[in-house]
N, C-alpha and C positions, 0 to 999 in steps of 0.2 A: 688922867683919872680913868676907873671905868666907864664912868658913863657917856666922856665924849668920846671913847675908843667905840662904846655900842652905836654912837651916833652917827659918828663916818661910816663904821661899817651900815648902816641903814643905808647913811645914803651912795653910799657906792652901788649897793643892792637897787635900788630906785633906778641909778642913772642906766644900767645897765638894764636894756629890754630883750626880752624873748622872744620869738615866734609867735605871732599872733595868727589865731583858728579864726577863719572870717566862711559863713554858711552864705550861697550865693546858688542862682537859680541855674540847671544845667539846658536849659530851653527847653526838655523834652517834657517837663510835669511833671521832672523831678527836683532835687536839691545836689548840692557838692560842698566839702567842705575844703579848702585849701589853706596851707602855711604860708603867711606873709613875713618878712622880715624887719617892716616898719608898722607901725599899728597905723590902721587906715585912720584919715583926718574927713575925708566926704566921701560917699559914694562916687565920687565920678571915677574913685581910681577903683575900683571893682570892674575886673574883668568878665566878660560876657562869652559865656560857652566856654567856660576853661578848657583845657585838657589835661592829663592823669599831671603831667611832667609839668604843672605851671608853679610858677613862682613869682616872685614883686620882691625886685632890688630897688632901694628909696621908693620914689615917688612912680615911677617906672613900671611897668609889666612886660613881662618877656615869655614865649616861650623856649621850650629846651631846644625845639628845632633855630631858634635866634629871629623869627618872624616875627613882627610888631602882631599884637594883639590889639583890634579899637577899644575904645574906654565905654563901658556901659555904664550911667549911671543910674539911679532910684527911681526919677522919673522917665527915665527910656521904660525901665522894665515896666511902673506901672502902665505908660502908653501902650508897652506893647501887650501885657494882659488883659486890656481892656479893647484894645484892638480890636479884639474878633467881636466883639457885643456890641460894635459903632457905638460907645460912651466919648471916646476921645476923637472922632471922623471930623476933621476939620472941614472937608471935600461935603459939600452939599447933598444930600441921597436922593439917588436918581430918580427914588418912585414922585418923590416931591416935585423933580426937576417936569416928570412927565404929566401931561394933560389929560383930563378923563374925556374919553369920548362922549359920558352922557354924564354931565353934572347931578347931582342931587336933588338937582329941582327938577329933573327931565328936561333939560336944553341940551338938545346935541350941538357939539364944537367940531362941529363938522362942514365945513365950507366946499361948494360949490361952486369954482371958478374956472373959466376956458372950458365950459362942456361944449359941444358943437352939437348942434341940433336939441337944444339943452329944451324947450318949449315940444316938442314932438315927442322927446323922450318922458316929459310930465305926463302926457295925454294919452303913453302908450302902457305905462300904467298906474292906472288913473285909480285904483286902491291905496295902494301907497301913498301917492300924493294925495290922499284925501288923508291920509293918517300924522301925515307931517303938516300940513298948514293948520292952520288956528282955527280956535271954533268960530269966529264972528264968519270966516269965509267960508266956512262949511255949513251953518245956516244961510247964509246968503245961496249958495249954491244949491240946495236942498231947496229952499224958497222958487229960486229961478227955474229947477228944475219941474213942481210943480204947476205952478202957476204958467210956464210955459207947456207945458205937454198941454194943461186945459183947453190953453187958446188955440193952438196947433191945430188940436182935436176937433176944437168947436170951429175955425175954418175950414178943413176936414167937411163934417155935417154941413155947416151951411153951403157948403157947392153942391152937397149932393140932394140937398132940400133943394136948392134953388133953381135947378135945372132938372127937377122932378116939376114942377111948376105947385110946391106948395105955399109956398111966398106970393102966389098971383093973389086976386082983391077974392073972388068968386072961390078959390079954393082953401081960405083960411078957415081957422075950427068955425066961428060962426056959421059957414057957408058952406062945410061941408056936406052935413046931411042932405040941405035942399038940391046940392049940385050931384049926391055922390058920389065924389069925390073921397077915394083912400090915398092918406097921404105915406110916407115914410116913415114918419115920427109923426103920433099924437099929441095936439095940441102944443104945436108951434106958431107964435107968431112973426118973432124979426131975431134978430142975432141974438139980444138978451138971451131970450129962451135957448137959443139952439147953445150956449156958453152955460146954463144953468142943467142941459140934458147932459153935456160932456163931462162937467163935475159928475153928477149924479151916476152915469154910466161907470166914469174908472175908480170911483171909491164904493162903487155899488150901493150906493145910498136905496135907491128904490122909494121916493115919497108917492109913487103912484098919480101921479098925473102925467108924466110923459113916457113915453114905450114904444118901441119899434113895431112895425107891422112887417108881413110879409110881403110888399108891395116892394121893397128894394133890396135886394141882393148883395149889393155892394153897401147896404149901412149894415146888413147882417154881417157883414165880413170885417168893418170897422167896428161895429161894437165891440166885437170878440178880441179883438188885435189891443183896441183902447183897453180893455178888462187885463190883460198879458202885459202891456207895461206898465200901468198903476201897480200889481203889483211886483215886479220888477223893481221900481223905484222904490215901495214902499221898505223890500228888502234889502235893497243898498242903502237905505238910510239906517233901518236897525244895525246889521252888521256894523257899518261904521262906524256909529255912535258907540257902540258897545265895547268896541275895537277900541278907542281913544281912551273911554273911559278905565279901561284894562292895562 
């Protein structure tokens, strides 16, 4: 009848396929369109980089020169798009991989090992190594320095009080008038005093009970010296501080 004459020829029509148009990327950021002979079933049989002459007999890619072409598929190409923007980097990233020299919190990752003369080289400059150790040692050090210059200072005076002969019984403050007797420093009587005059002198305090006379040349030349390193010291403590806290 007609109608299963229309039906075979349908499906004759069916079984017989045409050239299929398959759109595929040419790697440059552009597109290509090529003729296939079998209609593709997955991506993997899509050729990568075609050329003008390609073709796909069955499952196969050929070019005209007769050279295998590799098989690109769907997820090559998106690896390889996203390639440039490190989405698909399997490879760990380097900057991750590297160490910062100064962390976040200000800790340097910076190790000092096998220096020679490693203790001479702290002391030789002694800014810096006051910038890098901790602040409990740098009050400590700022204390010692201190409190050491004082006493320094005040053995200093007291030799030069005490081989003035102002320490004898007859030339102390009580006894000086009767005897007089000018001594070096005013109203001294034993070390206390002479450790409360050195304070006094290198912070310049001034309470006016003790003061140099002109009777000794050489405590003229230490007072003056003692006043040059209190402040000295008092300025390598500002700077520092300042510096850390910066």
């Amino acid at each position: 009848s007609d109608e299963e004459l229309d039906s075979d020829f349908d499906n004759e029509d069916d079984d017989e396929e045409g050239p299929t148009l398959v759109t595929i990327d040419d790697g440059k950021g552009g597109i290509k369109h090529i003729k296939v002979q079998k209609p593709v079933d997955s991506q993997s049989e899509i050729i990568r980089n075609p050329s003008v002459g390609t073709s796909v007999d069955g499952s196969l890619a050929h070019k005209v020169s007769g050279c295998d072409t590799p098989k690109f598929g769907l997820g090559d190409m998106v690896k390889r798009e996203l390639k440039g923007k490190n989405f698909l980097n399997i490879e760990p990233h380097s900057e991750k991989l590297r160490k910062r020299i100064v962390s976040k919190k200000g800790n340097i990752n910076i190790g000092k090992t096998r220096v020679s003369k490693r203790r001479r080289r702290f002391l030789s400059d002694f800014f810096n190594t006051m910038l890098d150790i901790k602040w409990r040692y740098v009050h400590l050090i700022f204390f010692m320095a201190f409190i050491g210059s004082w006493f320094a200072f005040a053995v200093v005076w007291y030799i030069i009080i005490y081989y003035h002969g102002d320490l004898e019984e007859e030339h102390l403050p009580g006894n000086q008038e009767e005897a007089g007797w000018t001594p070096c420093v005013v109203n001294i009587n034993n070390f206390v005093s002479v450790f409360l005059f050195s304070v006094e002198t290198q912070h310049t305090i001034g309470y006016g009970g003790r003061m140099t006379t002109e009777e000794c040349p050489e405590a003229i030349f230490i007072m003056s010296f003692q006043s040059i390193v209190g402040v000295m010291i008092q300025a390598c403590m500002v700077g520092i501080i300042f510096s850390k806290l910066s």
